[in-house]
C-alpha positions as CSV (number, residue, x, y, z in Angstrom):
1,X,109.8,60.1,114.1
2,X,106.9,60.8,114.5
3,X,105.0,63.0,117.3
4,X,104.1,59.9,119.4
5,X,107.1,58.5,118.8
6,X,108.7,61.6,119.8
7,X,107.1,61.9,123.1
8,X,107.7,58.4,124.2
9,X,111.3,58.9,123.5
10,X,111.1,62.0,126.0
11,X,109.1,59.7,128.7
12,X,112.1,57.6,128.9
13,X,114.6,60.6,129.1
14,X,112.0,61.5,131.9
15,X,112.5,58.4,133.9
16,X,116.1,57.9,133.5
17,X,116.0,61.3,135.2
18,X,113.4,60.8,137.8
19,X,110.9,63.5,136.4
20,X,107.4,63.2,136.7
21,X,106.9,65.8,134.2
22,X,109.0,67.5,131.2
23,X,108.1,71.4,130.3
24,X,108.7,72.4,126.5
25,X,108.4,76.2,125.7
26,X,107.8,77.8,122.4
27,X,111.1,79.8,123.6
28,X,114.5,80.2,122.7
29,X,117.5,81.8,124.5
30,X,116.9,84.9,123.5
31,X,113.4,85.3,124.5
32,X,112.3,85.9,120.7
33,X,108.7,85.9,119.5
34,X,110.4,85.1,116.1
35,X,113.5,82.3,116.1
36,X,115.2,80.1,114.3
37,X,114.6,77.1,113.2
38,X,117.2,75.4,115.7
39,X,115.1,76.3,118.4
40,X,111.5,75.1,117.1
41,X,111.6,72.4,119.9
42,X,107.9,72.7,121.2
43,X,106.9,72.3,117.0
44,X,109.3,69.5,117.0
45,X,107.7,67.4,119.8
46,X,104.0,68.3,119.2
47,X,103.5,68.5,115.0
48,X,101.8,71.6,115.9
49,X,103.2,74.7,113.9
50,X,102.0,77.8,115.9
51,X,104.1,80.8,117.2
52,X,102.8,80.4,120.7
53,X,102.9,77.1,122.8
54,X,103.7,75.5,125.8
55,X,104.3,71.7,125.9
56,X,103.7,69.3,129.2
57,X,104.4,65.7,129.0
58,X,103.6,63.4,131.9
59,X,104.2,59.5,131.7
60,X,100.6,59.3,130.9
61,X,99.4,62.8,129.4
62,X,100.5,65.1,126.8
63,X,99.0,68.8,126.9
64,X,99.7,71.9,124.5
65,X,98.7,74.8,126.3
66,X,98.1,77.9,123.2
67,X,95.5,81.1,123.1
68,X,93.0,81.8,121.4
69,X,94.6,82.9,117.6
70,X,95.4,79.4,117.4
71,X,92.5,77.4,118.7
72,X,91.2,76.1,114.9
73,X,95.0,75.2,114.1
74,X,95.8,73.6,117.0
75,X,92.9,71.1,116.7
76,X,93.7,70.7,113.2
77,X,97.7,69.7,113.6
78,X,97.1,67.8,116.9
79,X,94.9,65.1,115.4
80,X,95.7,61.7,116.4
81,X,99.2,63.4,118.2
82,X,97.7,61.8,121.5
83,X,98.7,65.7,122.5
84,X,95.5,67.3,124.6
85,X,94.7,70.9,123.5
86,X,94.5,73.3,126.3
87,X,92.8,76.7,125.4
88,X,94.8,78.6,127.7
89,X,92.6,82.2,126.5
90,X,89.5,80.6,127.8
91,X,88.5,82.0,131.7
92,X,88.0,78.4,133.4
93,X,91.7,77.1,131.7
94,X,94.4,76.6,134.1
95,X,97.7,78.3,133.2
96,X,100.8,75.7,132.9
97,X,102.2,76.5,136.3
98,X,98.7,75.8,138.5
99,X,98.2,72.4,136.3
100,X,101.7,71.3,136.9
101,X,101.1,72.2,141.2
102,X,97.4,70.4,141.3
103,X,98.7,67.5,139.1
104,X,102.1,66.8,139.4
105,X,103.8,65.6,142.4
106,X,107.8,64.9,141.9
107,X,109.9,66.6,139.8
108,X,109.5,68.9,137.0
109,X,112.4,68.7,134.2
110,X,113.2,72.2,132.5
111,X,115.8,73.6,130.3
112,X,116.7,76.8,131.7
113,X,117.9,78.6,128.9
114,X,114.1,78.0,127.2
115,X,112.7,80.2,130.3
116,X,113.3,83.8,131.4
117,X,114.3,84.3,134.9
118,X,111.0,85.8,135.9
119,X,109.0,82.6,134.1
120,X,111.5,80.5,135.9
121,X,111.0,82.2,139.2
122,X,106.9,81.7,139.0
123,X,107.1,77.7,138.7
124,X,105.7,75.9,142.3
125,X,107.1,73.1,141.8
126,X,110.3,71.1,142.1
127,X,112.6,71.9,139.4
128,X,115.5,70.5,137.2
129,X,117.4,72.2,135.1
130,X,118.1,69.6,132.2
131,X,118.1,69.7,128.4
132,X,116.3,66.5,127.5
133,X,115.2,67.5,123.6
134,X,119.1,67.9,122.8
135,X,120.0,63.8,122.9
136,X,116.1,63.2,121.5
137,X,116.1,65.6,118.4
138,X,119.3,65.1,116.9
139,X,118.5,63.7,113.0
140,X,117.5,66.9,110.8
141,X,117.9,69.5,113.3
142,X,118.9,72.8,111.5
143,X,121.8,74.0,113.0
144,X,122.2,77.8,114.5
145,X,122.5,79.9,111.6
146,X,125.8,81.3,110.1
147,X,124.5,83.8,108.2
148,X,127.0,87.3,108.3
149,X,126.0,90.4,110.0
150,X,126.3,93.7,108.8
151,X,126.3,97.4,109.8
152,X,123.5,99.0,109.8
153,X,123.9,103.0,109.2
154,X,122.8,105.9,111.3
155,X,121.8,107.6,107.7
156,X,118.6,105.3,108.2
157,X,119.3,104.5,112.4
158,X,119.6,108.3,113.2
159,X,121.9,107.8,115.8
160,X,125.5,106.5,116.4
161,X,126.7,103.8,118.3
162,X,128.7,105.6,120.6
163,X,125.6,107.8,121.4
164,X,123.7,104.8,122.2
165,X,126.3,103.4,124.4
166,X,126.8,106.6,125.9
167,X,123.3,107.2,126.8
168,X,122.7,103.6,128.0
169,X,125.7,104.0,130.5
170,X,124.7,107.1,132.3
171,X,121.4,105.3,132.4
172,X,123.4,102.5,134.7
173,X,125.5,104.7,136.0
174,X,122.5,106.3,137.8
175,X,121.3,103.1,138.9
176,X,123.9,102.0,140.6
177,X,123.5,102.9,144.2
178,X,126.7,102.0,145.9
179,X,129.4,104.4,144.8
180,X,132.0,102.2,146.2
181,X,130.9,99.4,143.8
182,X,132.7,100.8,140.6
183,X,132.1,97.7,138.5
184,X,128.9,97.1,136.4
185,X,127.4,95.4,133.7
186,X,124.4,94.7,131.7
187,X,123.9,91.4,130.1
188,X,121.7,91.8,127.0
189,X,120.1,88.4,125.5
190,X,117.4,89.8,123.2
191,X,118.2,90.0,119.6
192,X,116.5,93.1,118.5
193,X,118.0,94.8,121.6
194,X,121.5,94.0,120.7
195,X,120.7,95.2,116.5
196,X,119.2,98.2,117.8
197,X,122.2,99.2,120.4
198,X,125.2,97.9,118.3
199,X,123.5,99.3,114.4
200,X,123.9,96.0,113.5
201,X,121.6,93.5,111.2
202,X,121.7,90.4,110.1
203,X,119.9,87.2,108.7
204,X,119.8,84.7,111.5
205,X,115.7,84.8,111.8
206,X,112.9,85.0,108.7
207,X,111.5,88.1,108.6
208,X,113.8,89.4,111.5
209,X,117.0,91.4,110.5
210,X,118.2,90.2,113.8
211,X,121.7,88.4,114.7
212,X,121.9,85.8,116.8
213,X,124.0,87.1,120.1
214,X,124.3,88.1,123.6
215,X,126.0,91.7,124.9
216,X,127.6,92.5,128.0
217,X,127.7,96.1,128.5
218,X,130.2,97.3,130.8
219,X,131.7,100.8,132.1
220,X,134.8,100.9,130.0
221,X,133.8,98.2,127.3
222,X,131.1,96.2,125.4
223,X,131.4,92.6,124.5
224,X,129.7,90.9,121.5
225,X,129.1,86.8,121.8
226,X,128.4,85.6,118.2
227,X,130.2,83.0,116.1
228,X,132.9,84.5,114.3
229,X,131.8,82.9,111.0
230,X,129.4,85.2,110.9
231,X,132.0,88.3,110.5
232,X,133.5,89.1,107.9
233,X,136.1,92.1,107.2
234,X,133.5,94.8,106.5
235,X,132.2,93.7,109.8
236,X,134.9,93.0,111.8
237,X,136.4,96.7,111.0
238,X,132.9,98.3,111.8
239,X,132.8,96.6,115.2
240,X,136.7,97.7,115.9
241,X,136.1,100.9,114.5
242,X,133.0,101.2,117.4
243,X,135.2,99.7,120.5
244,X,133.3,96.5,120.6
245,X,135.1,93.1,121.7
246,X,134.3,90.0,119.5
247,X,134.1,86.5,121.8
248,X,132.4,83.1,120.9
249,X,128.7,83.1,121.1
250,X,129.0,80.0,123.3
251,X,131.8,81.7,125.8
252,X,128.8,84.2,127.0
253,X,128.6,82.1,130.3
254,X,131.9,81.5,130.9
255,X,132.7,85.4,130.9
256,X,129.3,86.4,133.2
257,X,130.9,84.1,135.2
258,X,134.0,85.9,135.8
259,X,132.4,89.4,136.2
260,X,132.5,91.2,139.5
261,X,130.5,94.4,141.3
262,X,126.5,95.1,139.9
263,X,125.4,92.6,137.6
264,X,121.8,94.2,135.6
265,X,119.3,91.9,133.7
266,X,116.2,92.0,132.7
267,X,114.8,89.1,134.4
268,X,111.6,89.0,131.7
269,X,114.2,88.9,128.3
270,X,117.7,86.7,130.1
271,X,117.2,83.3,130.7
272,X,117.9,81.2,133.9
273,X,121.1,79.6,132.3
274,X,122.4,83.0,132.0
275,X,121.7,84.0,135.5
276,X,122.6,81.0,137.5
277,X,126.2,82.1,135.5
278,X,126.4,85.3,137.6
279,X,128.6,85.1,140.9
280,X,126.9,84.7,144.0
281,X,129.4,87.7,145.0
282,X,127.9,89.9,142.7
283,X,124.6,92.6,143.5
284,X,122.1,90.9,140.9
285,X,119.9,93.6,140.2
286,X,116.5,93.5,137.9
287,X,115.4,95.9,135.5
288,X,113.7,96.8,133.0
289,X,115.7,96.8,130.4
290,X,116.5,100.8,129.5
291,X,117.4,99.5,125.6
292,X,113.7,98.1,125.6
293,X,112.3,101.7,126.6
294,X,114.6,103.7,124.2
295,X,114.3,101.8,121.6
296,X,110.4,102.0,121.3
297,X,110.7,106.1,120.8
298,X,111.6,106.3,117.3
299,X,113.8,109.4,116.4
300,X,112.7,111.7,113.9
301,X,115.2,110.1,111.4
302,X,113.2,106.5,112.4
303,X,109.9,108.0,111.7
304,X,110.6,109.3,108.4
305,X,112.1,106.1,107.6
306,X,109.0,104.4,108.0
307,X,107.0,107.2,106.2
308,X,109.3,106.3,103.1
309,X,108.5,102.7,103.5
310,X,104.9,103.0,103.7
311,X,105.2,104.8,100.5
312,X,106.3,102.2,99.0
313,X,104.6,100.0,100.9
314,X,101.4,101.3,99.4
315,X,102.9,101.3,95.8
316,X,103.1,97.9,95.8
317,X,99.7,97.2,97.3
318,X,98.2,99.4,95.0
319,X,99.2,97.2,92.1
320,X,98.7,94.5,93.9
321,X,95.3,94.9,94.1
322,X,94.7,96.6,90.8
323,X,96.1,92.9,89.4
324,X,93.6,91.4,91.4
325,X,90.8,93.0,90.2
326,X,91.8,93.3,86.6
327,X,93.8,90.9,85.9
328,X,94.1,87.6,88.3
329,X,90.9,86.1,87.4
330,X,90.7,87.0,83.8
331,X,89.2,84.2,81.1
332,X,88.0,82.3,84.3
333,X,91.3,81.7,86.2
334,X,91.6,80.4,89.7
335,X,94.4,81.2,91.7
336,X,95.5,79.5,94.8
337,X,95.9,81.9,98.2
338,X,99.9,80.8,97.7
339,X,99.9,82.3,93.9
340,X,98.4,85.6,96.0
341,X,101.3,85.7,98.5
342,X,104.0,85.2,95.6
343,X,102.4,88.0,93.2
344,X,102.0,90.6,96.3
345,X,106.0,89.6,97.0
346,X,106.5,90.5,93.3
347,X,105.1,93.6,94.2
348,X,107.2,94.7,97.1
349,X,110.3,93.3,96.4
350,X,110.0,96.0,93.3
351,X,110.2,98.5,95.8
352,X,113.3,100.5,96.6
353,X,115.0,99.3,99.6
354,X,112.9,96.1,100.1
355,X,114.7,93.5,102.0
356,X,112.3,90.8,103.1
357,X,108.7,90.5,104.0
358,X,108.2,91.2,108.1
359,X,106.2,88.3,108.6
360,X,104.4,85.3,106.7
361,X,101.9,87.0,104.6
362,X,98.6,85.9,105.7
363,X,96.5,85.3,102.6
364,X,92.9,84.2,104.0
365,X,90.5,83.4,101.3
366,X,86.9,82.7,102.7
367,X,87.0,80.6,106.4
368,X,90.7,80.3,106.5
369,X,90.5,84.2,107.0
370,X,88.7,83.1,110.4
371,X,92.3,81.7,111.4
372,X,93.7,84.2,113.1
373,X,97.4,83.3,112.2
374,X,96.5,81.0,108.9
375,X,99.6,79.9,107.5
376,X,99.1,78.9,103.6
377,X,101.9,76.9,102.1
378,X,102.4,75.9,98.3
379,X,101.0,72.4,98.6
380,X,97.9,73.1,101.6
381,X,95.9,76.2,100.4
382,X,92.6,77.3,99.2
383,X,91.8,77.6,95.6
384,X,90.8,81.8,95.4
385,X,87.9,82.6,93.1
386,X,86.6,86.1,92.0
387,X,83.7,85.9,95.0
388,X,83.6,85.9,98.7
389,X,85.9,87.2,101.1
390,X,89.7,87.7,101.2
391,X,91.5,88.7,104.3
392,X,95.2,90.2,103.5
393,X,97.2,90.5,106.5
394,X,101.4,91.4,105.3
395,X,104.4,93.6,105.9
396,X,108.1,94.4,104.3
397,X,111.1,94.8,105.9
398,X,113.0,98.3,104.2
399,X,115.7,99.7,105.0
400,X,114.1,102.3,105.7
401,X,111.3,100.9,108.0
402,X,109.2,97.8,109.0
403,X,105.3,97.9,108.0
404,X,102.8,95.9,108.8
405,X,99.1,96.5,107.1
406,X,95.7,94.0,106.5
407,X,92.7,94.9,104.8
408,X,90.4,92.4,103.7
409,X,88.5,92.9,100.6
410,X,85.0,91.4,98.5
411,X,86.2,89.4,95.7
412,X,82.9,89.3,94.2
413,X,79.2,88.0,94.3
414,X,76.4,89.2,96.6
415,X,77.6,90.7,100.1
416,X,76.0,89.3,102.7
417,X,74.2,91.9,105.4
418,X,76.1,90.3,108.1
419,X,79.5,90.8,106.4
420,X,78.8,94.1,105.6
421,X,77.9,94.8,109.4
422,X,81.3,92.7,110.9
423,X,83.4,95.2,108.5
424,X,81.4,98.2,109.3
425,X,81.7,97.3,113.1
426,X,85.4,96.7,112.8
427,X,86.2,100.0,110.8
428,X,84.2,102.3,113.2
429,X,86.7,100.7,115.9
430,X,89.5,101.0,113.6
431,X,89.0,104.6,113.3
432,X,87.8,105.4,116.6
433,X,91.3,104.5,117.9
434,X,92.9,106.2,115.4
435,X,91.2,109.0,115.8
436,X,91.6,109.1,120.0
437,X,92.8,112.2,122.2
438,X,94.9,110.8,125.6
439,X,96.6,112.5,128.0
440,X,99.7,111.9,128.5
441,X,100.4,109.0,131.1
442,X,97.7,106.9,128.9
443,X,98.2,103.6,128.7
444,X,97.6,101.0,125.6
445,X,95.0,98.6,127.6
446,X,93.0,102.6,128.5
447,X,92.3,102.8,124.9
448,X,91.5,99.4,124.0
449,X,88.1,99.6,124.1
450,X,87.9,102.1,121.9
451,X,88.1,99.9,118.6
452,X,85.9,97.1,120.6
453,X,83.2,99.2,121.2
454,X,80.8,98.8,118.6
455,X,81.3,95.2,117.9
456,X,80.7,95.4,122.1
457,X,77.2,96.5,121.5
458,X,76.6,93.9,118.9
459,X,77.6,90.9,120.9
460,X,80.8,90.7,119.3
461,X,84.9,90.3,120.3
462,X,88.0,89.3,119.5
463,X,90.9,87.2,121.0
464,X,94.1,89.1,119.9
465,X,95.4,92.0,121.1
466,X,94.3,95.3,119.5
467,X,97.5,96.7,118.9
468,X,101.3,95.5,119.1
469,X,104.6,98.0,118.6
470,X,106.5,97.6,115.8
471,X,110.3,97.7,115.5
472,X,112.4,100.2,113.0
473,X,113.9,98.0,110.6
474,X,113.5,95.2,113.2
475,X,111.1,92.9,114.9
476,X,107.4,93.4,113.0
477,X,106.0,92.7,117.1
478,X,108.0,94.5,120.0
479,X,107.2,96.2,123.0
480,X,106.8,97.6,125.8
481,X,104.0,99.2,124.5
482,X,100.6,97.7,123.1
483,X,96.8,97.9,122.6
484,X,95.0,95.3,124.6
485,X,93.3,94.1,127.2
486,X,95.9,93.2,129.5
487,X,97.3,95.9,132.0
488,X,100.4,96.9,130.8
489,X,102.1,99.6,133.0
490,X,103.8,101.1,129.9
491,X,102.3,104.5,129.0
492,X,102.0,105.5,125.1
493,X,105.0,107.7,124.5
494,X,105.6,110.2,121.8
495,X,107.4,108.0,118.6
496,X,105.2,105.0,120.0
497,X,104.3,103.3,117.1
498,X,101.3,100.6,116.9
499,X,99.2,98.6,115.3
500,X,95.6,99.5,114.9
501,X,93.3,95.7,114.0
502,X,90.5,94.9,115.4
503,X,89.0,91.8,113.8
504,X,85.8,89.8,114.4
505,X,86.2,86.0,113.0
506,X,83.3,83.7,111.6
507,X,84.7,80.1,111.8
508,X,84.0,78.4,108.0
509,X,82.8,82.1,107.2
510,X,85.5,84.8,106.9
511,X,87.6,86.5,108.7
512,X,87.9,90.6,108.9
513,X,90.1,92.4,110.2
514,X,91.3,96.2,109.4
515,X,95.1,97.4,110.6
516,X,96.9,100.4,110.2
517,X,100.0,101.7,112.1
518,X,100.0,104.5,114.0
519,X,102.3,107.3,115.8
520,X,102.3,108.7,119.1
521,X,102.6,112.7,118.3
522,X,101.5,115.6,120.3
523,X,97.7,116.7,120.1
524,X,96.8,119.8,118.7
525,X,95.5,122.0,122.0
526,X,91.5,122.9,122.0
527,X,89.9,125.8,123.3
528,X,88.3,123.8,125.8
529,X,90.6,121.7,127.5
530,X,90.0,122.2,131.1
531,X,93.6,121.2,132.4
532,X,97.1,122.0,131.6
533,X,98.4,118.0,131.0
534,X,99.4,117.4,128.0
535,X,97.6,115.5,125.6
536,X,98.0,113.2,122.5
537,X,97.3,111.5,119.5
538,X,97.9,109.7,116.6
539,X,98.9,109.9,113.1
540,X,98.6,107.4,110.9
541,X,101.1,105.8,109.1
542,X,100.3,103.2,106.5
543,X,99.1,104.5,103.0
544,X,96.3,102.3,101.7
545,X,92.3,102.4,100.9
546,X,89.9,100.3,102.2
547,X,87.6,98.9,100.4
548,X,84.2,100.5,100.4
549,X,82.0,98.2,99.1
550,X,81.7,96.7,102.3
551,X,80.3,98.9,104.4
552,X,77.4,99.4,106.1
553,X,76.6,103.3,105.6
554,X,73.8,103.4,107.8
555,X,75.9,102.8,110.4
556,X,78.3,105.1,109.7
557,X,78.2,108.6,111.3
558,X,79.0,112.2,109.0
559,X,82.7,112.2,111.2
560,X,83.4,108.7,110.3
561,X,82.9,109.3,107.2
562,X,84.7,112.6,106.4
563,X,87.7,110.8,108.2
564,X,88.0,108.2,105.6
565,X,87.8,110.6,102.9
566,X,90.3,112.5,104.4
567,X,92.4,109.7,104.8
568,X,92.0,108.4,101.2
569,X,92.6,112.4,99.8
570,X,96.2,111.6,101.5
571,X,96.6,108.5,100.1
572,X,95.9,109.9,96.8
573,X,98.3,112.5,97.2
574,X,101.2,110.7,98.7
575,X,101.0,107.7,96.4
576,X,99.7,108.3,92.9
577,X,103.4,110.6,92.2
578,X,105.1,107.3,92.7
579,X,102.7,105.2,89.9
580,X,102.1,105.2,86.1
581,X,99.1,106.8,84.9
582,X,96.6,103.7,84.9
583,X,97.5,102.5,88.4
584,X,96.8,106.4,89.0
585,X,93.7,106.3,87.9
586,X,93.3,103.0,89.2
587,X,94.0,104.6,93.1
588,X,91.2,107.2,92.3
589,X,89.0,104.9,91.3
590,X,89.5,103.0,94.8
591,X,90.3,106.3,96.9
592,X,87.0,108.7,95.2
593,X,85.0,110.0,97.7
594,X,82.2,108.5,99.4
595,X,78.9,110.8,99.4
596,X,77.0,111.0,102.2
């Protein structure tokens, strides 16, 4: 069908029901930024292909409400959809939940297990809980996947699973306030939460080692929903081995059903479906989720996991490059951006412990850069030539680590002055937040205008968040923690780690963005601090040069400029023993000293 089609399909759903309106999230269950395929229902019904979304369909309107990565996508893939674009980033756009109150008066249909119960909670208006995309999208759905889990080992987790249980219980075990109420749980819906607590990984989600599950963790036992295709012997004796209980994934709501005493969720990460299963005798009580905060404080093990991975992160980018360069465009070859994302796959998939990339490699070449979240694919994608701009935003997912790293590069051809000024601007950011001093008690959206700052004084922003947290072997985005705008309450924690990208985007132009991650670690104390708190920094992570060409030197302080030196001395040294001798001399080349 297709997206008009689609919609009036829903319309009638929507009046068999008596709804005046019908609410389709870019969710699933599990309240995954990532998902799978099963649950692409707001793509389905739109045609629009972005991460983020929300869909509202009236019996005479269709809206997509997205932010402001999106914007130049959206308006592409909606085209003659009948589907209004709502720039939901923009100051004077209403959010989904005041349109729906000013504009809609009857009944608003909603599948609760698409919304968390604190997104459930916000909606004004009249709700009803109904799955109306089930009966409508039934031809070529993909089905949940059946891929097998496996253990995941504390060699490269760096801590058990009965530690982590342990710890999480005297967490809840604290939190429980009547004495007399001896029964608890914890019901735990999101993926990378339940891989993290269990050691567990899987296959269910690109780019996500994740399995697709629900947890209830209880004082004397923890249960594991997931389809038992999905365990096999290895897996089923690892699980036993650890005291975990194997049910149906479907049979989650059926067993919150039956449970008794405290019941914890964390109404921003369970869905509705999953509470309305709780007894009404039961104490409901919200949290935070306590695997959310642990998990975001890498162990030492963790963090030189992901020190390994950038290694050979940085091998492979190395020769990456060096074939771009040298070898790519050679007796006047073109290359597409999709031939780019394949060779740099090559590249990393050489590397030991490589499992998958973290994310869709985004391979910008000129104004697609200016796409924030440009998805290239092998039959829609620009033809690359040795001139212009080339933004390279891309991960892996290693055993040892998850990395996540863009630098954009001059391909060849005169630079123009202003691209030269947009990278300088964004570099001087880039390093002024790596370089920051906090105390502790900091938090992300304190520090965020530290990478704006000079594009600030030149007029200039960006719509994306500064910095995200990044998983350990897991999800490429997580939280709580992050660099942006937004107040998040969250302070930056030792074995935080984040991303470091500040961008500035020229639509038809280029795109430029600069990201490194970086480490929460104690700060080394100064002769003049004036209190006793104590205070932080960062060390970077990710092992790669930028390239120099582009930068504006006049700009450029002495500081500045001895930091990237520095950092390209270390690159140097922690790289070149892992390369043959021409990619050696190949990283000098691109990591020699700039002169002031």
């Amino acid at each position: 069908m297709k997206v008009r089609e689609k919609i009036d399909g829903l319309r009638r759903l929507m009046a068999s029901n008596g709804l005046a309106a019908y609410v389709v999230p870019g969710n699933d269950p599990h309240a995954s930024e990532y998902m799978a395929s099963h649950w692409f229902e707001m793509q389905w019904i739109s045609g629009f292909n972005g991460e983020a979304g929300t869909v509202v369909v009236t019996m005479d309107r269709a809206l997509l409400w997205t932010d402001s990565r999106y914007y130049l996508q959206a308006g592409i893939e909606l085209q003659d959809s009948g589907i209004e674009l709502m720039r939901e980033s923009d100051i004077d756009c209403p959010s989904v939940i005041d349109w729906l109150s000013e504009n809609i008066d009857g009944v608003v249909g909603v599948n609760p297990e698409m919304f968390s119960v604190n997104s459930f909670r916000e909606f004004r208006s009249e709700l009803k809980s109904i799955d109306l995309i089930k009966p409508l999208w039934t031809e070529d759905r993909p089905s949940i996947p059946q891929d097998k889990l496996y253990p995941y080992s504390a060699d490269f987790a760096g801590e058990s699973v009965e530690s982590k249980l342990a710890r999480m219980r005297g967490i809840l075990e604290s939190k429980v306030k009547n004495q007399e109420a001896k029964e608890w749980a914890l019901i735990i819906s999101a993926l990378d939460e339940i891989a993290w607590l269990l050691n567990i990984r899987g296959n269910d989600v690109e780019f996500n080692p994740v399995v697709i599950s629900y947890v209830v963790l209880e004082k004397d036992k923890c249960t594991l929903f997931v389809d038992e295709a999905k365990i096999d012997s290895p897996a089923r004796n690892y699980l036993d081995f650890n005291n975990i209980d194997i049910r149906p994934y479907e049979a989650v709501f059926e067993y919150i059903h039956g449970l008794r005493g405290t019941v914890f969720y964390d109404g921003a990460r369970v869905n509705e479906a999953l509470y309305e299963a709780i007894p009404e005798a039961c104490k409901k009580v919200g949290i935070t989720s306590p695997i959310l905060i642990d998990k975001a404080k890498k162990n030492a093990v963790e963090l030189e996991g992901e020190r390994i991975a950038m290694r050979q992160d940085a091998v492979a980018l190395t020769r990456f490059f060096k074939w771009l360069e040298e070898e790519a465009f050679a007796e006047g070859k073109t290359r597409t951006e999709w031939e780019l994302m394949e060779k740099l796959h090559e590249f990393r998939a050489m590397g030991e412990n490589f499992v998958e990339e973290s994310f869709g490699t985004i391979a910008g070449y000129r104004g697609n850069g200016a796409i924030v979240h440009y998805a290239a694919t092998p039959d829609k994608c620009a033809v690359v030539k040795p001139e212009g701009m080339l933004l390279l935003d891309s991960g892996g997912q290693y055993l040892d680590g998850t990395t996540d790293i863009t630098r954009t590069v001059w391909l060849g051809g005169r630079i123009p002055q202003q691209a030269k000024l947009d990278y300088t601007y964004v570099l001087k950011g880039h390093i002024a937040l790596a370089r920051a001093r906090f105390p502790r008690g900091t938090r992300g959206n304190q520090l965020d205008a530290f990478a704006k700052q000079y594009m600030w004084e030149a007029g200039i922003t960006f719509g994306h968040g500064t910095g995200h947290g990044v998983g350990h072997f897991l999800c490429c985005h997580e939280g709580p923690q992050n660099v942006r705008t937004d107040n998040n309450p969250m302070p930056l924690e030792i074995g935080h780690i984040v991303s470091d990208e500040p961008g500035i985007y020229r639509t038809d132009k280029w795109g430029i963005r600069t990201e490194n991650l970086i480490t929460v670690i104690p700060a080394a104390r100064t002769k003049t601090a004036t209190t006793e708190d104590e205070w932080l920094a960062f060390e970077t992570l990710t092992l790669c040069f930028y390239d120099t060409s582009l930068i504006e030197m006049s700009l450029m302080t002495e500081d500045e400029i001895d930091w990237i030196n520095a950092y390209h001395v270390r690159v140097y040294k922690e790289v070149a023993p892992l390369l043959n001798d021409e990619e050696k001399a190949y990283l000098a080349y691109k990591c020699q000293a700039i002169e002031i």
